[in-house]
N, C-alpha and C positions, 0 to 999 in steps of 0.2 A: 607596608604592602597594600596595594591595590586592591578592593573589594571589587568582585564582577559585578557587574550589574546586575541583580536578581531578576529572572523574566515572571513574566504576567502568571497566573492561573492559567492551565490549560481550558478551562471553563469563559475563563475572560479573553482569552484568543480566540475558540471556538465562536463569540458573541458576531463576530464581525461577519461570518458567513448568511448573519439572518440582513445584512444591510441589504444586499441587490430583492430582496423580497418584504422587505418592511412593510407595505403596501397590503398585502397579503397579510402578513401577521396582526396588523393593528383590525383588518377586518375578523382576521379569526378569534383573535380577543373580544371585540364587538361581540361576536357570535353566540362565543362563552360567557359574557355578561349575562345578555339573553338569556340561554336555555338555564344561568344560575338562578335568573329574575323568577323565570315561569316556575323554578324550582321552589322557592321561597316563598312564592305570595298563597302555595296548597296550604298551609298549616293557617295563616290570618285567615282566608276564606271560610277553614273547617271552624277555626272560634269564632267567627264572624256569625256563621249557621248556630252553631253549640250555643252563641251565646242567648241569639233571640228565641230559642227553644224551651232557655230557663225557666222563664213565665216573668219576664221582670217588669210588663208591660210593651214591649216592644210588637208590633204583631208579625209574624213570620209569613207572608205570601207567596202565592204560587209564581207572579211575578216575579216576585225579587228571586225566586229558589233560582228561575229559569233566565234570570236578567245575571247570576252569581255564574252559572251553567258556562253560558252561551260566553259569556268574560274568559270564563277559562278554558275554552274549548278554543276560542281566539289566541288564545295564551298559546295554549300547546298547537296551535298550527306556524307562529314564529318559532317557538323552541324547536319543533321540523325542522322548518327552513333554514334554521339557523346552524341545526346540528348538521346537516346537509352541507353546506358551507364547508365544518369545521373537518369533516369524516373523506370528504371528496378534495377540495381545493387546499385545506391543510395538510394534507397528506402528499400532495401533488408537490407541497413548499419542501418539505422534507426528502422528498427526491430529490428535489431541485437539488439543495446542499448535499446532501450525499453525492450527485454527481457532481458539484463543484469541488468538493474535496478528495476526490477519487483521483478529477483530470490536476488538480496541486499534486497530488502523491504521488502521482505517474509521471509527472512533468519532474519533480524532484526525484524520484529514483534515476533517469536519464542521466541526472548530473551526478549521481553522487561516481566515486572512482572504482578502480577493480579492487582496487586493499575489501571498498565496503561489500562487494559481493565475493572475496576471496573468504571473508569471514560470517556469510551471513545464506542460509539456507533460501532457496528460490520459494520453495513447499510457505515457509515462515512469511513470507513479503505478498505470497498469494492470496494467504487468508487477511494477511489488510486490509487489501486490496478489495478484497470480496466480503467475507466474515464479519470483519470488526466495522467495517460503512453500511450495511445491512443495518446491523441496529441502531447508528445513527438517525435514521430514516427517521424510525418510530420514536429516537430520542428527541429529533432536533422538535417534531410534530408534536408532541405529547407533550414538553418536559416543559415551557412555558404555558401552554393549556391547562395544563391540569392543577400547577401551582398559584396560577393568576385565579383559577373557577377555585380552589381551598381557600385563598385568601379572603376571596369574597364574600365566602359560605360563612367563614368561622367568623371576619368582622359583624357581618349584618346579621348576623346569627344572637352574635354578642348582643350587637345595640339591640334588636328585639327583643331578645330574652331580659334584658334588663329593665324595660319597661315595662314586665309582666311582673317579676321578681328581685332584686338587687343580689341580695344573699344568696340566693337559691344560685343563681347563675354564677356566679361568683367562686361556688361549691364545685361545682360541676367542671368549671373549666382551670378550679385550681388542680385537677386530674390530669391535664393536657403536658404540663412541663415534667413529671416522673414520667409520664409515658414519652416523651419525646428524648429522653434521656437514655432510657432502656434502647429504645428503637434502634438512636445514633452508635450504640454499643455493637449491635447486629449489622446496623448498616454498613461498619467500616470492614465489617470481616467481610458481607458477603462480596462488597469491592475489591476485597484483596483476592477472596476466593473466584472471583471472574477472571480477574486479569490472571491467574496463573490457570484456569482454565480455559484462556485463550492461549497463553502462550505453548502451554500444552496442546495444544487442538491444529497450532500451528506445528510443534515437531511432527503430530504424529500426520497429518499432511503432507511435509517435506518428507515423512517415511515411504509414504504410500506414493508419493510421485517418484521416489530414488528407484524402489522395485518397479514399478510401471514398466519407465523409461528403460531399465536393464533389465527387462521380461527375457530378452534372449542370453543374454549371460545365466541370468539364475538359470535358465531351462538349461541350458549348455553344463552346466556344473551340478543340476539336478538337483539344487536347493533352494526348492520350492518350500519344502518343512520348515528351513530355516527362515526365511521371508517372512512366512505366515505366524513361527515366535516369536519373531521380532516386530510384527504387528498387535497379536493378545497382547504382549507386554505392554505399548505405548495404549492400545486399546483400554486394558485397564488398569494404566495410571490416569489415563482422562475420566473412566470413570469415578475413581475415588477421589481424584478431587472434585470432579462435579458431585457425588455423594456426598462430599463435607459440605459443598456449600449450599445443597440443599438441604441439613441440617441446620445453617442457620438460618436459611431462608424459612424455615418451621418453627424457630424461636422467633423471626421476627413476627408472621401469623400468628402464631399462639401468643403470644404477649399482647400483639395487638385486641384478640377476640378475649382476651381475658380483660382487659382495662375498659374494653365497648360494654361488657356487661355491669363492670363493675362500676360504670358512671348512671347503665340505667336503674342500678339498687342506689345508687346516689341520688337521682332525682326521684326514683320512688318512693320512697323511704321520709325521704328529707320533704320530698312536694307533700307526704300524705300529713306529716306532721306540721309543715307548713300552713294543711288547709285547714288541720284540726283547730287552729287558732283564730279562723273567721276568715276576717278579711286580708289575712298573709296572699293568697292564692284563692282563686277563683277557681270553679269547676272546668271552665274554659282555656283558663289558659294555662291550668294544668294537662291537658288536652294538647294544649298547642304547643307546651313544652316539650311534650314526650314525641312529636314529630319532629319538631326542629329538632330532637337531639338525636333521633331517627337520621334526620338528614344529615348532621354534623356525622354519625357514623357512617352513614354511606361517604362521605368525601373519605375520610380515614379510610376507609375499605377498600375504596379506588383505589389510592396514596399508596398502598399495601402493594394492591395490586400491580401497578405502576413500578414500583420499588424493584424489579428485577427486570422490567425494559431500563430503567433508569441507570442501573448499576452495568448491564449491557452497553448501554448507550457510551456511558463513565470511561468505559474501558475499554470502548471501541477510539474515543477521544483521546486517550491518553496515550493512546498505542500507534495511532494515527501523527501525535504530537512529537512520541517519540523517533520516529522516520524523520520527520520534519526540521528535528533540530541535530540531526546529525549534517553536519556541513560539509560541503561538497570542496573537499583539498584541493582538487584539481577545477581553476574559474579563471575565464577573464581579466585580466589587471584593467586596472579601472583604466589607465591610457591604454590598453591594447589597440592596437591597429590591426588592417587587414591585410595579410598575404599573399601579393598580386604578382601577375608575370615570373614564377616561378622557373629558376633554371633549374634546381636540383643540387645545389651544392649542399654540403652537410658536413659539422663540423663539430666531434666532442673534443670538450676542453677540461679536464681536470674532472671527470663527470667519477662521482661517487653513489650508489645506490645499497638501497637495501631494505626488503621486501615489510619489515617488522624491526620496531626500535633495538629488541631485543638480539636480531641476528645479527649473524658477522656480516660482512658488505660483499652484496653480490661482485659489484665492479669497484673499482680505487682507484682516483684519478687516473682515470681513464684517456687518452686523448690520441684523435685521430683525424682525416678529413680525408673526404669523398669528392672527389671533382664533381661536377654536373656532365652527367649524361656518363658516366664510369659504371661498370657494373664491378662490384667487390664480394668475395663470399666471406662468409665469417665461417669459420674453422673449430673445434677444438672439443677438448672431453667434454661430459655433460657438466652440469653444474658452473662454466665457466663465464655464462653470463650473454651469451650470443642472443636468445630467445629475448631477454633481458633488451639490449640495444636496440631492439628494433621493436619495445612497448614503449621509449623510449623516447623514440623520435614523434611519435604522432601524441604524445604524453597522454599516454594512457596511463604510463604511472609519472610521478614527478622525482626529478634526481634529489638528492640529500644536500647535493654540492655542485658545483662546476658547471658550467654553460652548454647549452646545444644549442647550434643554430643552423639555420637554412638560407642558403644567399646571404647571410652576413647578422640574418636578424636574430636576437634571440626570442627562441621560440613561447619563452614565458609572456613575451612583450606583442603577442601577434593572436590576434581570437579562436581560437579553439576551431569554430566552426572552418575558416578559411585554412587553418593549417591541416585537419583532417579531411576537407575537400581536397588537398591536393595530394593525398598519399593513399596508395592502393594495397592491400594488405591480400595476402593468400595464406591460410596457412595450414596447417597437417589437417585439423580436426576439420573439416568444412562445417559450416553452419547451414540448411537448407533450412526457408522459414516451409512454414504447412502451407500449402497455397501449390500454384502452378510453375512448369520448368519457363512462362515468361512471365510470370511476374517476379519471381526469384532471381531472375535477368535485370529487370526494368529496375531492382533495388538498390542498381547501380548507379542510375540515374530515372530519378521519380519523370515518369512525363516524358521519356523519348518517345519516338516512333520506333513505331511494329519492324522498319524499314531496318531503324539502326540497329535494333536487338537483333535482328536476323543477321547483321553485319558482325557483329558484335560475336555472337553465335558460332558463325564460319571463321572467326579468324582466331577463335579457342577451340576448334576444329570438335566441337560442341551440333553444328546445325545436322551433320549427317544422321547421329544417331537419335536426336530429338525428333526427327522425322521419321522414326522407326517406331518410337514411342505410343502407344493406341489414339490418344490424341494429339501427336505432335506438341506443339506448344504449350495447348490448352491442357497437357497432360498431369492431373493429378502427381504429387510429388511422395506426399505421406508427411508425418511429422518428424523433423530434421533429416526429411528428404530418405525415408528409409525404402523407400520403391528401385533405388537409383543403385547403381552399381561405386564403390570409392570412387573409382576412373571418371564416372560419368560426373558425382556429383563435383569432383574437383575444376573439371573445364566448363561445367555453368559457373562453378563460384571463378574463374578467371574469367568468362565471360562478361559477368559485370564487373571486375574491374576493365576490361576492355572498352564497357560503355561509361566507367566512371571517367576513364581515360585521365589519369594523375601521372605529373611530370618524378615522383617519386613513389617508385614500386617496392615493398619489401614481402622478400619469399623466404618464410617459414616453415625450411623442410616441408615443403610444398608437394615433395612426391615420395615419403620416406615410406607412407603406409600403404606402397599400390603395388600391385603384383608388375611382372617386367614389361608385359605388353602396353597395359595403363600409362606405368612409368613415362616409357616411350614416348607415347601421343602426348602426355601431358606436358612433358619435356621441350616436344616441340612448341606447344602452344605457349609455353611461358619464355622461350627464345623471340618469341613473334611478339608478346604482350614487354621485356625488357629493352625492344630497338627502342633509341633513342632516348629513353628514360635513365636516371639515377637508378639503381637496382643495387640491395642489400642482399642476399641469401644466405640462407642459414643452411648450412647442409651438414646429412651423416655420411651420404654416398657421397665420394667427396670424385667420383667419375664423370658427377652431373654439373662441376665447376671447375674442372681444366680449364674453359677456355675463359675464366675470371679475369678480368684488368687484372686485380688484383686479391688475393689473399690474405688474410689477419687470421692467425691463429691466435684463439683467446683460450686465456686459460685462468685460474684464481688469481693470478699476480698481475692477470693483465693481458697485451700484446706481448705475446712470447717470440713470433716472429711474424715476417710481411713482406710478399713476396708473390710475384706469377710462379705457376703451378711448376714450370722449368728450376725457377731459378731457388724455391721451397724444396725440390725435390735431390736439385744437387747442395744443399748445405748440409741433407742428412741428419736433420734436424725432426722436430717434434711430428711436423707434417708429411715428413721422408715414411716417418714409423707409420704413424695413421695411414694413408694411403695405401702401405705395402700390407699395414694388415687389415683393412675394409677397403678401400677402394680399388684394389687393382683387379 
């Protein structure tokens, strides 16, 4: 058997987003040398001073005090400017990547199919999007700064101190690897305790956008109570897992603050016995020890500090990774071609589907063909797969089995973009995006004229009442169009298919949710938007496809019968029943 390919570290995938800003980083590194430099040379200075103070013959001048001064006032005006650098334009890098990996994430959800949003919460994808690239920011900025300025600190920390003492040093930083031990103990929990209080953070998001969105259903069924338990609930499961993982986020501080002390009874202890021996240790650079090891605990304390932007950051990376390597079923074949000069013909052959490996199959070789320029209604109980055929054709989902094609091609072998440019879709739920009744037009075609949208408009019999609207065109819509009447918003959403203008139309009980007057007008306008197009429909009122070329009654087993609405209705058949008791 095959071994997959094992992939990278999400850590070593992450690296490559710092390429377009290396430039930037190598100076922020510079920066951080710097302000480690100016850090490091306080403690030589102070034994420098300590030492000619001794009385060892040295003479200590006012000169030298203020020529030592003026050096390190020098000092700390580049540590400024340098930390300036790292606070202002390193920070600015870490946007950067965070908006590079937001517009990957956003470009990659586009692709991925409906199966992966049939199974995956909006609320959950938002807080990626948002939440979990937020901390990146401060990770992508921080997370080589602060370990490139540790490295520094602890090497030249080392070599110094070891030129004062061998032993002594030696003591002190054999302390470093039990504590690094303890820490990675704390640190992997509190990683684990992020990422489920991310994921957590993301249900209970998708919670609070579910009731949002359905404020008027809850109000209409007056459970409000109910809404608001089923928020404390998720409310405080986020916070006991954030409570656990602030408990070990307080193991890892306190273990830390307890080893910081315990290195400085190490050097105390051990330098005072050191010095008691003569010339083990000098008074000096006993002195200079207990700063450097000052300093060495401030990096540690940073480190600490850092340690929960870092495990943020972690799990903003890994969650980010995970989107990323879900594969998008439904792509291009590598020879795809383009779908040019479209007549409309459409053609399943043996086509099997079904929605989850686990279900029985929507459709079973399935097989039928649509002339070009035909309009056909599809027919039958629910469940029998109609809704199904016409996701279908534009492969929204992909078949299990069996060929579709268009003009002869199959449609696996033709680019996504040219085959979904040529098909117009309408269907029950309308989609209004937030915005204007003309730009929710124009998103039929990006970049028409004001001219053709108003064309567009009148011939979905749309321009009269947009012109009743407070501002006409320019009239606010609300979010998925909730200002608009069903009626209204369904003849802008034909509207722009009237300006997408595709030589195949599919109607998806296009009028099944509108009162009779609605109905009507919509009726008309989708008679006006099927001349001369291929045209699918999906219908319940089955009064709205009399005058269909043709017929397909579908049902579990298939095409059960196919026929004009005459020649269906004298067989007496499945469609005779239907008919006589909903549509007559």
């Amino acid at each position: 058997m095959k071994n997959k390919k094992k992939k990278p570290s999400r850590l070593r995938r992450f690296v490559p987003y710092y390429g377009k800003y290396k430039g930037i980083m190598i100076k922020d590194l510079l920066c951080a040398s710097l302000t480690t430099i100016c850090e490091l040379i306080l403690p030589l200075i102070v034994r420098e001073l300590t030492t000619r103070m001794g009385g060892d013959g040295v003479q200590l001048t006012v000169n030298y005090i203020l020529i030592l001064g003026a050096t390190y006032l020098v000092l700390r005006i580049i540590d400024s400017a340098a930390y300036y650098y790292m606070a202002s334009t390193g920070h600015v890098m870490g946007t950067k990547i965070e908006t590079d990996m937001r517009r990957d994430l956003f470009s990659h959800l586009q692709l991925l199919p409906f199966k992966y949003y049939d199974n995956t919460k909006v609320g959950t994808l938002m807080s990626r999007i948002t939440n979990d690239l937020f901390d990146v920011t401060e990770f992508a900025h921080h997370c080589p700064e602060e370990f490139f300025i540790a490295g520094i600190k602890i090497i030249v920390s080392f070599a110094i101190l070891c030129t004062m003492n061998v032993p002594l040093t030696l003591i002190v930083f054999a302390v470093i690897p039990p504590m690094a031990f303890v820490l990675y103990y704390f640190n992997k929990r509190m990683r684990e305790g992020f990422r489920k209080q991310r994921e957590e953070l993301g249900e209970l998001n998708a919670q609070v956008e579910d009731s949002l969105l359905g404020v008027r259903v809850v109000r209409s069924f007056a459970n409000e109570d109910m809404e608001e338990k089923k928020f404390r609930e998720g409310n405080l499961r986020f916070l006991n897992i954030k409570a656990k993982n602030y408990k070990y986020m307080g193991g890892f501080a306190s273990t830390t603050r307890f080893f910081e002390g315990f290195m400085y009874i190490v050097v105390v202890v051990a330098g005072a016995l050191f010095f008691l021996k003569g010339n083990a240790i000098s008074a000096p650079d006993f002195v200079a020890y207990l700063l450097y090891v000052t300093t060495l605990f401030a990096t540690v304390r940073r480190i600490v500090e850092f340690a929960e932007q870092f495990q943020r950051g972690m799990t903003g990376i890994d969650r980010f990774f995970e989107v990323m390597d879900t594969e998008p079923e439904i792509k291009d074949a590598e020879d795809a071609t383009e779908l040019e000069n479209v007549k409309g013909e459409i053609e399943f052959c043996d086509v099997t589907f079904s929605y989850c490996e686990d279900n029985e199959d929507v459709l079973q070789n399935v097989s039928f063909k649509v002339k070009a320029g035909e309009n056909v209604a599809l027919v039958g109980p629910s469940g029998g797969g109609k809704t199904t055929i016409c996701s279908l054709i534009p492969r929204f989902y992909e078949a299990d089995s069996g060929r579709i094609t268009v003009d002869g091609n199959d449609i696996r072998k033709v680019t996504l973009k040219s085959l979904r440019s040529k098909v117009g879709v309408v269907q029950q739920d309308v989609y209004l995006f937030s915005g204007s009744v003309y730009d929710n037009i124009e998103y039929g075609a990006p970049g028409a004229t004001k001219e053709q949208i108003i064309e567009a408009a009148k011939l979905s019999g749309a321009h009269d009442f947009i012109m009743e609207l407070p501002n006409g065109y320019d009239t606010y819509v609300g979010e998925r169009g909730v200002k608009l009447s069903g009626g209204q918003k369904q003849r802008i959403s034909i509207a722009r298919v009237f300006l997408k203008n595709p030589p195949i139309l599919l109607l998806d009980e296009a009028t099944s949710a509108l009162d009779n007057e609605s109905e009507f007008l919509v009726q008309n306008s989708l008679q006006k938007l099927s001349q001369g197009r291929t045209t699918i429909t999906v219908a319940h009122r089955l009064t709205t496809i009399k005058n269909a070329d043709r017929i397909l009654v579908i049902t579990k087993d298939g095409i059960a019968e196919e026929g004009t609405h005459q020649e269906l209705m004298e067989k007496q058949g499945i469609y005779s029943g239907l008919y006589s008791a909903y549509g007559g």
